[in-house]
N, C-alpha and C positions, 0 to 999 in steps of 0.2 A: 185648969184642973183636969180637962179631960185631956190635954196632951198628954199631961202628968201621969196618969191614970192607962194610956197607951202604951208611955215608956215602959212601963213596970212591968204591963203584959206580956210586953213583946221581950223584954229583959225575963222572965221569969220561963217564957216558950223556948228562948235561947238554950236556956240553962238545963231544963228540962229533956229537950232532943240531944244536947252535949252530952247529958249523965244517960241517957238512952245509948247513946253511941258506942260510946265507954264501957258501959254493963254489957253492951251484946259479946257473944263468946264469936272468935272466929271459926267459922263452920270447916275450914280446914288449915289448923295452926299449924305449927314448922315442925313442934315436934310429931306428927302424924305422916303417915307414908300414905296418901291416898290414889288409891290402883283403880282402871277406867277397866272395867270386864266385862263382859257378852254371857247367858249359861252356855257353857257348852258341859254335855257328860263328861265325868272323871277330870276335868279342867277346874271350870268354874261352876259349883253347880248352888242352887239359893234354895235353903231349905224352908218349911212354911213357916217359922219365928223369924226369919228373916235373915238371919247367918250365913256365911258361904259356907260350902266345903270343896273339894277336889287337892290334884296335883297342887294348879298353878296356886289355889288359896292356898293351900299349908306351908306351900315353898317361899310367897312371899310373906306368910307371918313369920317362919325362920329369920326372912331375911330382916325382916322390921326388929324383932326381939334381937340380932347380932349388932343393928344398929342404935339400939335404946329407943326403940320407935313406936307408937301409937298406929294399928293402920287401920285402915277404911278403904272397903269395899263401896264401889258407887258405879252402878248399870249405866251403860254409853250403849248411843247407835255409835257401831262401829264405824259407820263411812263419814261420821264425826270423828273419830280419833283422834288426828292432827289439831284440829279447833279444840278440843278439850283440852290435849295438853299443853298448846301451845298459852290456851287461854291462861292457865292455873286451873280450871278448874278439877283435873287431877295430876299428880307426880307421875305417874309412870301407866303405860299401856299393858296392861300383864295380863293378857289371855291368848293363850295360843296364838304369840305375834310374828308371822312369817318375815324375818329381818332379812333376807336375801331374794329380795324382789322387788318389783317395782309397781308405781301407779301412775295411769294415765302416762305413761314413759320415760318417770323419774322416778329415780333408784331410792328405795323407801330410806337409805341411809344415808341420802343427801336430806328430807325431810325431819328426820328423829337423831339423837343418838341411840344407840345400842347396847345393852348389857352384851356380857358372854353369851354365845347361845349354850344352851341345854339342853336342846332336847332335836330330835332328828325327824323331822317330819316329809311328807307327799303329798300331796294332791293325789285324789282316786277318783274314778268317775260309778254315779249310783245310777243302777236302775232297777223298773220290776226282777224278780227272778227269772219269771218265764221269758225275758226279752233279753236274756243277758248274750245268746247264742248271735243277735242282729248284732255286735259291737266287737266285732274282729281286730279292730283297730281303729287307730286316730279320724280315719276319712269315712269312717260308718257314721263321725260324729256331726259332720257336715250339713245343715240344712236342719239339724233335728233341735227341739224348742229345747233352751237350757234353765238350770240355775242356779244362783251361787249365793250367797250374802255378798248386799250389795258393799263395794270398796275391799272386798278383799281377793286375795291373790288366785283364789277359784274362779270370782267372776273375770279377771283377766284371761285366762288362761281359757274360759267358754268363752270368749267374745273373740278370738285368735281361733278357735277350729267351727265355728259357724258363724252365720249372721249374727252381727253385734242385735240385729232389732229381735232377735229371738230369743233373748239370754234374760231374763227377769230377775230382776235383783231384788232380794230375802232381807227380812230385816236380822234374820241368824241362821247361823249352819243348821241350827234346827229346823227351824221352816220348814229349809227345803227337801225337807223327806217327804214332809206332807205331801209338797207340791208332786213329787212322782209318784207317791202312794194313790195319790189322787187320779194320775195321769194328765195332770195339769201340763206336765215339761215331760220330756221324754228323758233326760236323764239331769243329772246333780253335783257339781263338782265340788268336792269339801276334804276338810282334812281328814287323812287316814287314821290318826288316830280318833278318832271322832266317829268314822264310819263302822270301827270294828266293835266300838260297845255297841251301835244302834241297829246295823243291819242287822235283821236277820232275827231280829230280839222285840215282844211284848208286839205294841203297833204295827210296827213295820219287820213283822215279819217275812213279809211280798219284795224287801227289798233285797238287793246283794249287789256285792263290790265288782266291778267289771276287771277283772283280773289279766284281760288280752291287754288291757292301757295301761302301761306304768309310765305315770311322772317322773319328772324329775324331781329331785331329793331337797326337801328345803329344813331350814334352820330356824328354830324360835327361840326368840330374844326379849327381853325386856325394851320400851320404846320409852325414851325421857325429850324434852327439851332440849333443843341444842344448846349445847356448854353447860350443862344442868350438872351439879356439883355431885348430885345425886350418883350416877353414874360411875363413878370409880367408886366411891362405897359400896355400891350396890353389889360391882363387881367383887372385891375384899370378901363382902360377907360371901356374895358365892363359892368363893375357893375357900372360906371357913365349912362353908357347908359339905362340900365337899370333900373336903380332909377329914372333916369329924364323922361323916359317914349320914348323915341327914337325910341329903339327898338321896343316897342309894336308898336308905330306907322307906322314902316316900314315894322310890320311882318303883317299888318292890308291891308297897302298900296297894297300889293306884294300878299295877299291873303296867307299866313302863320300864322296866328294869333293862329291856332292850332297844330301847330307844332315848333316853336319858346319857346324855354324854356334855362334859363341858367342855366349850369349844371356845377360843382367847381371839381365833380369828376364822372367818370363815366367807364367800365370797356369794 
């Protein structure tokens, strides 16, 4: 009797965790575009109900609604990136993602594929204002404390003009205003478009752009899985976007209108 009595338990447990399994909703189904995004101002920015807004949000909900798509917004550390998406845990990298660079001294497009790029971006180096006159150039930057959000192409490029053991890596572009406002790092390397809503503005008004260093000119892209089917749709809806006028008007909206360009191939 009580084996009896076992069977049925363990037969009705079975049956139970099976109709459990079954009812749960997949937290990201096929038809949803889910995007792995960082805040950055005028980018990606989380409002307090919890919604995005910016550029890179409203360009990839064009792009979900060209494709009949559901999307979802979900915060990554960035120097996860590659494990997010490689994981599944999101479709695509869409936050100000510098596609013509490299990490740790592979070329981030041996890593991901790439959408078109879009948009034309810099690297600019931050400091105090009253300190902007010591930064004549690249070798003022030599020996001085940096910082960048860690894994992305800012902290490369401070670990290459000083001591790699000086460079602290951010868990975002935001951060590291702080860290200079502070006087924690002596100067900040992040994206230009990034640095021209925040220097100089509310906080960090003590900040400004060092204007003697100019970068070189980088390109962001949309980052997918390799072979990721995604990727040439993705790109389609871009050149929809594009033709229809979309784009210009969100790069008008967002105040990018000069730096917004679609780019099929770029190095």
């Amino acid at each position: 009797m009580k084996k009896l009595i076992t069977l049925v338990l363990t037969a009705a447990l079975l049956l139970a965790s099976l109709f459990t399994f079954a009812s749960c909703e997949n937290p990201n189904p096929e038809d949803t575009l889910v995007c792995g995004v960082t805040p950055v101002p005028g980018l990606n920015e989380q409002l307090p109900d919890g919604s995005w807004t910016g550029f890179d949000t409203e360009f990839a909900m064009a792009v979900a609604e060209k494709l009949g798509m559901k999307i979802k917004f979900v915060e990554i550390n960035w120097e996860q990136k590659y494990n997010e998406v490689n994981s599944g845990a999101i479709d695509a990298i869409w936050n100000g993602f510098t596609a013509n660079s490299s990490d740790d001294g592979v070329a981030r497009k041996d890593l991901v594929d790439f959408s078109y790029g879009y948009m034309l971006n810099q690297q600019c180096i931050v400091v105090k204002k009253d300190r902007v006159e010591e930064f004549v150039d690249e070798a003022a930057l030599e020996g001085k404390k940096a910082c960048a959000e860690s894994g992305s192409a800012g902290q490369a490029y401070a670990e290459s003009v000083t001591d790699e053991a000086k460079v602290e890596g951010a868990s975002t572009q935001l951060a590291t205003f702080l860290e200079v406002s502070s006087g924690a790092v002596d100067f900040a390397v992040v994206d230009i478009v990034l640095a021209q809503n925040v220097c100089g503005k509310g906080d960090y008004e003590d900040l400004a752009i060092v204007e003697a260093i100019e970068l070189e000119s980088e390109v962001y892209a949309v980052g997918f899985k390799k072979n990721s089917e995604l990727t040439a749709k993705v790109n389609a809806a871009i050149l929809e976007l594009e033709e229809d006028g979309t784009l210009a008007a969100l790069a008008e909206k967002y105040g990018f209108e000069n730096v917004v360009k679609v780019m099929k191939t770029f190095e």
